[in-house]
Every structure is written in C-alpha cells, then in structure tokens.
N, C-alpha and C positions, 0 to 999 in steps of 0.2 A: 436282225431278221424279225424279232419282236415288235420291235418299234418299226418297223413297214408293215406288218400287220396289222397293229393299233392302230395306223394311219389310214389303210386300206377300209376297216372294219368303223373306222369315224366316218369316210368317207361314204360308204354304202349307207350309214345310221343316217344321214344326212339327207340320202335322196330317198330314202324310204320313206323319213319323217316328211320330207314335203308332200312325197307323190299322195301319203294318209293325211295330212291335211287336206289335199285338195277332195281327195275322196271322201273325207268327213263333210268337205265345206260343201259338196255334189250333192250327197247325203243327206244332210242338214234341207239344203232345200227343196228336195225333192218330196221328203215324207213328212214334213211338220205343215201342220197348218196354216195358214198365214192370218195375221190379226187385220191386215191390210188391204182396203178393197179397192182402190184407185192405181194407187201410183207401183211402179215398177221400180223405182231405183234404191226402194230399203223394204226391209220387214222386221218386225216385232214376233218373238216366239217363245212359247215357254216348252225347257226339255226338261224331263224329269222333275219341274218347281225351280229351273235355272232358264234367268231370262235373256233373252240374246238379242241384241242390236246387230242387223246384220246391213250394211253398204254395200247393195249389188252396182249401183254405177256413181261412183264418186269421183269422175266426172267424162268428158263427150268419149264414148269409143273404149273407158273403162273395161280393160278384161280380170281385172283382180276384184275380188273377194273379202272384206272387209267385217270380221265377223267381233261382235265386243262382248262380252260376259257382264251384267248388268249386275250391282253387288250394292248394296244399302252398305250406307257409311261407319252404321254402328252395327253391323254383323258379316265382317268383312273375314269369310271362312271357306269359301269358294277356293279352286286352285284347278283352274283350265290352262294345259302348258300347250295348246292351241289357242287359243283366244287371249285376246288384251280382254283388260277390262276396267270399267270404267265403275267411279264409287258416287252413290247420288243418294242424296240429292244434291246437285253442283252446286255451289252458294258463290263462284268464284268466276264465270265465265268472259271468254272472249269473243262476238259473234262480227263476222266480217262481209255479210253484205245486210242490204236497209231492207232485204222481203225477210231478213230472218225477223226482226224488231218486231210487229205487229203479233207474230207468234207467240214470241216471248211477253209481249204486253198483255196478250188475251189470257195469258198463263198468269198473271200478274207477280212478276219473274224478272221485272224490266230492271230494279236493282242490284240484279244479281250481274247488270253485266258491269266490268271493271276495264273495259277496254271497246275500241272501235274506231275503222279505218277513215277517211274523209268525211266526217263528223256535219260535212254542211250539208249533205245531201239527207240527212236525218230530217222527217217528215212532221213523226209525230210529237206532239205537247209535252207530253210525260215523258218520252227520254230527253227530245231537245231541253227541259228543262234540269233532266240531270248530266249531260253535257254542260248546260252552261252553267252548272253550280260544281264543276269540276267532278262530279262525280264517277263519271265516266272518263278516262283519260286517251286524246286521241294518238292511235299508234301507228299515223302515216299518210298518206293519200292515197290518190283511185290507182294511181301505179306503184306503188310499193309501198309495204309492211316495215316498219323500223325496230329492226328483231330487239336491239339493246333495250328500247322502252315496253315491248312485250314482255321480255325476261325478267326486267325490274319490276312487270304487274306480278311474276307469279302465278297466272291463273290455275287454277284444276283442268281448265279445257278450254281448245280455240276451235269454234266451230269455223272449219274453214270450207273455199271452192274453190275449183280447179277449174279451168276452161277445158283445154284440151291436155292434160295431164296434171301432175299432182306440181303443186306451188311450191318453187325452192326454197322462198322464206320460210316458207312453212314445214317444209322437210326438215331446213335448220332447228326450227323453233323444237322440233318433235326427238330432234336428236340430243336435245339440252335437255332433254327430260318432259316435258311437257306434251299431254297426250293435247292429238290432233284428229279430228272427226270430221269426213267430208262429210256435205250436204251439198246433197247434185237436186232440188226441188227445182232448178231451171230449166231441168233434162225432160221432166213430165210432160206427154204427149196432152193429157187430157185436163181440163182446169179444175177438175176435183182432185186428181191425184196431185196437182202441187199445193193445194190448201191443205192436204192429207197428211203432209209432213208436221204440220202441228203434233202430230204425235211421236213424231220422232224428238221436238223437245219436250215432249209429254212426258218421257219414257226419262230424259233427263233430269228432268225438273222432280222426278218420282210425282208428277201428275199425270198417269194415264187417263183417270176416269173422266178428270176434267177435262181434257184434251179431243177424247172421245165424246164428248158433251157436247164440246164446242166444234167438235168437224158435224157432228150427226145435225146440228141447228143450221151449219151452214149446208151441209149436202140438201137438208130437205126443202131450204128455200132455194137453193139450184134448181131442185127439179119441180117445184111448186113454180117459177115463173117458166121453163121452158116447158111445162104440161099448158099453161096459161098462153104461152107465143104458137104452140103449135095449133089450138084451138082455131085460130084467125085465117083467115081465107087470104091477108092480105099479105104477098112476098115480094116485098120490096127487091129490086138488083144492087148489088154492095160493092163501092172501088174500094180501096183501101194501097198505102202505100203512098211513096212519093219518089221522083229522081232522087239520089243521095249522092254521086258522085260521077262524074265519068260520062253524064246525060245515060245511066240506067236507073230505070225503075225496079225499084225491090217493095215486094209485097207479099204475103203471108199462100206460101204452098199451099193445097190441096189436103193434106192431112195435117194441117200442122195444130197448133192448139186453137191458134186466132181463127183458124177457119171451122174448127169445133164451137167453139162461140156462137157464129155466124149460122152455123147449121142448129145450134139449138136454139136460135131465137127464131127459125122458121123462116131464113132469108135466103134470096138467091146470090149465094157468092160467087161471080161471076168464073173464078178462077178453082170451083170445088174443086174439081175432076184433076186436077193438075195431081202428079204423084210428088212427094218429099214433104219432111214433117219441119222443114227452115223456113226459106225466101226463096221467091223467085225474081231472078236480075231478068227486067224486058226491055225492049226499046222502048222510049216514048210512044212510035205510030203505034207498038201492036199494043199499047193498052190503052192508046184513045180509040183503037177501034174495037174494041170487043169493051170497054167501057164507058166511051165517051157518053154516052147516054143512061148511063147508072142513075138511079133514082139519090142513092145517099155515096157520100164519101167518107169512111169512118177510119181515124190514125192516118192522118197524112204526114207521114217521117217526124220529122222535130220542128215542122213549121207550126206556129200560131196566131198568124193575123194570113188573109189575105193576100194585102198586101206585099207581103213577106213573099209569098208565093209567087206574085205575079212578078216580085223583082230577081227573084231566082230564073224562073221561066215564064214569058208572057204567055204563054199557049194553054197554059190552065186554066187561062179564064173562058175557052173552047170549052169544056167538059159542065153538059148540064147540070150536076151537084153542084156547080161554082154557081153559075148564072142565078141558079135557084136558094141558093142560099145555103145547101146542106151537105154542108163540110162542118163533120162534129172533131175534135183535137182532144187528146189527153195533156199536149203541154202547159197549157193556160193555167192548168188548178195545181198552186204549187205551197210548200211548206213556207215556213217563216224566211230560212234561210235559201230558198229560190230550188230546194228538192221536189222532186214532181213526184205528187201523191201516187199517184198509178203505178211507176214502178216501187213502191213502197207498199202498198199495202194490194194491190190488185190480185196479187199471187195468193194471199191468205183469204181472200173473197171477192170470189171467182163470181159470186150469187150477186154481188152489187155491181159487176161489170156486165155480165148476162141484163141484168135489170137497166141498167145504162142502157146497152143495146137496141132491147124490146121497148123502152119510150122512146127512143129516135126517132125510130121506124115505123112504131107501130104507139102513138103517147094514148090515145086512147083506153088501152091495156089499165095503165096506171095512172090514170088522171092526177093523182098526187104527190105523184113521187117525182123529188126532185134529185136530178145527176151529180152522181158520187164523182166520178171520174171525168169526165166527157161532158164540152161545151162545144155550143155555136162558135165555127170561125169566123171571126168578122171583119 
C-alpha cells in the first residue's frame, strides 16, 4: 500500500513539475524585458543577475520552450533544476549551417569551431582556410551528420537546426551527453531580426557587447540605405523567382522576408499583396501576365547565365527584364570551393543585400558602390 502511494505521489510530483515549468517558462516571458528588438525566435534576459538564453522557435511550427541558464566557466554556482545550462565562454564549438560562420567570424570566434558539416559550401577565407589546414574537422554532408566523428570531437556545444522538428542525429548526439542548441535565424520574418541572432552567439562567445556593437553598425546602415531608397520618386516593378520543377513558378509571398527587402528598397513588387511569409507555386501564364513587363528580375531560382534559362524554358526570353537585359542572380558570385556567397553571409547582412537591391534599380542612389551579392545575368 506504501509503495502504490510512493508511486501515485511520484506520479502527481511529475505532472505538477511540468505543468510549473511551463508556467514558469509562460512567466518568464511575459514579464522580463526582452534585450531583443527584431527577431522572434530567441531572447536574451537577466532574472535576478542570472542570465537566460531562451529558444522560443527552434525550428518551423516549434511549440516547445527552450530555456538555458547562462553560467561563466570559472564561477559555475548557479543551480536551476528547470533550466539546462550552458558554461561560456565555449572554446570548443560545433556550428552546422554556413549563415552561422560569418557570425562567429565578426565575433572573431572562427577558431573556436572544431567541427562542420559539408565543408565545401564554406564561403569565407578565414574558415575555408582552417578547414583546409584541418583545423576544422568535417562531420558529414548536406544530408547527414556522422555522430561517431562528432562524439570523438567532444565539443562543449553543437549549434544545430531543425527544418520541421528537431534532428535525430542530433537528439542522439545530445543524449551521449553533449549539449545541443537550436538556432532557428532561418525562421525570421524580417532581415534584421535574422542578422539579430549574432547575439545569440554573443551571448555564447561571453561577447554581448561586441555582438551588440556589431548588429547596432549593421541595423543603422539598414535603415540609412532604406531612409535613402524611400527618398526616390523612382519605383521600379520587381519579378523575382523562376519554374523549379513541375512547369511551377515559385517566388517570394507577400509577407515573406524577400518581399520586406523589396518593400524597403521603395519597389513595386508585383506580388506584395499576396498573404504567406514562404513561396508562392504559380503557373507560368499567370506570372507572365501580371509580370511580363516588370522593369527588373531579381533571384531567378538557381539559374545563372541566360542561356541556361532559355534551355530550361524558351518562353522567358518573352518577359521584358530578359529582352532588356535586367536579370540580376545571386548564384554567379561563389566561394573558392563553388559555395554561393549569398546564402552564406546574406543572413548576417541584411544591409549589403538592401544596398544590392537599391543600386539595381535605383544605381544612382550609390554611384560607387559595387554588388556584394547580385550580378548581371548574361
């Protein structure tokens, strides 16, 4: 009888202890301040002088809660039996996509990583070079992780991402002892809030101030070139996308981030008004008819010549951006080992892709500045 009590009374401790975590974690974010002004899928907070990393969407459709107690290495006296927590400064990390790298490089932090998945899509100088001086060891390709070379790094931390729920490898990896940290900055609606995550390995790195340094440099030339495009009388109409499979065109919704771009360089994108923050799949006819006459064509899927285009489908050389010449590409401008800079560093500066944008359409603007990301298709 004892011992079905003890069990009953474990039983109850159990669900009470969750349903107070979730109330704490409700709690937690309802009344702390947040240090975070863009992005939605994490925040930074201090409770009481105890600072908390908290993963509100780690990753698509995320309903759990992801809270970490933030603890310096040499004053590890903390003890939250709700919260994991993590000890920093990391000196030992594992980061698993190529828009984490430019963070960690502006943090100058790029040595600290001791792991990384399909190694060739790596863009920049300064890791590609400790990659190729083995310094960096690679733990897999674009579709899977090889947990046994992970487990022999050892890391402190694998900064990982989930598409549409959390990575099994990665679950494993986390269950062998080794803590695992989503990073959803692919989630961000808006292009400041995913260069915003710099602070979440700010917060890592025990660099907030720089971190904060370095987003406040890039927020104010965000809003320094789109105070500059809104000025201009002149609003070009914007296609964007390409068929990709199936004879559908997929091209950037109505709210999505790419059409926030579009709207703060003071352009008409043809497609604003559309609701969803993804893609939209259309027929070929209805987007030569509502853009066949678009003044620019900017991101045309993964084509880069022409060419390339017209042996896909002849009927794009119909669309006035073709004829005229103004069809701008992100895939032409690529790393040593054939990674395309755009999706590498695009995400951490947001302000050099806005600024891309506004000399397309508008070169005037900037008479000298030359394109980071985006060239002529030719």
């Amino acid at each position: 009888m004892n011992f079905f009590f003890l069990k009953v009374l474990s039983v109850l401790f159990l669900i009470v202890s969750v349903s107070c975590k979730k109330e704490i974690n409700t709690v937690l974010l309802k009344t702390k301040s947040s240090k975070i002004k863009y992005a939605k899928g994490f925040d930074i907070i201090d409770e009481n002088g105890i600072k908390k990393l908290i993963i509100k969407s780690a990753f698509q459709n995320s309903k759990e809660i992801f809270i970490y107690t933030i603890e310096k290495n040499n004053d590890k006296t903390l003890n939250d039996s709700f919260n994991q927590e993590i000890l920093v400064p990391v000196n030992k990390i594992v980061v698993t996509s190529t828009t984490h790298i430019p963070m960690v490089e502006l943090l100058n932090e790029e040595r600290a990583i001791i792991g990384f998945p399909f190694g060739k899509y790596v863009s920049s100088e300064k890791t590609r070079n400790l990659l190729e001086a083995g310094k960096i060891t690679e733990i897999g390709n674009e579709s899977s992780i090889n947990t046994e070379i992970l487990l022999d790094l050892n890391p402190e931390l694998v900064v990982g991402y989930g598409v549409s729920s959390a990575d099994k490898t990665l679950n494993t990896i986390e269950k062998a002892g080794i803590k695992v940290v989503y990073n959803g900055d692919w989630l961000e609606e808006n292009p400041l809030g995913r260069a915003e995550w710099i602070k979440f390995f700010g917060v890592l790195f025990d660099k907030e101030k720089q971190a904060d340094s370095i987003f406040n440099v890039i927020e104010a030339n965000y809003i320094a070139v789109k105070k500059k495009a809104l000025k201009s009388i002149k609003k070009g109409s914007i296609l964007s996308g390409a068929i990709m499979s199936n004879d559908i065109w997929n091209l950037p919704a109505g709210e999505s981030f790419e059409a926030q771009f579009l709207k703060d360089a003071n352009l008409n994108y043809l497609w604003k008004d559309t609701k969803g923050k993804g893609s939209l799949s259309l027929s070929f006819e209805s987007v030569f008819d509502k853009g066949g006459a678009a003044d620019f064509w900017i991101a045309p899927g993964y084509f880069s010549s022409k060419e390339q285009l017209l042996k896909s489908n002849n009927l794009y050389a119909r669309f006035k951006a073709f004829q005229n010449d103004h069809i701008y590409t992100s895939s032409t401008k690529k790393g040593k080992t054939g990674g395309i800079i755009y999706y590498e560093l695009a995400t951490t500066r947001p302000d050099l892709v806005l600024k891309d944008i506004v000399k397309i359409t508008n070169p005037s603007l900037f008479p000298n500045y030359t394109l980071t990301f985006f060239a002529k298709m030719l």
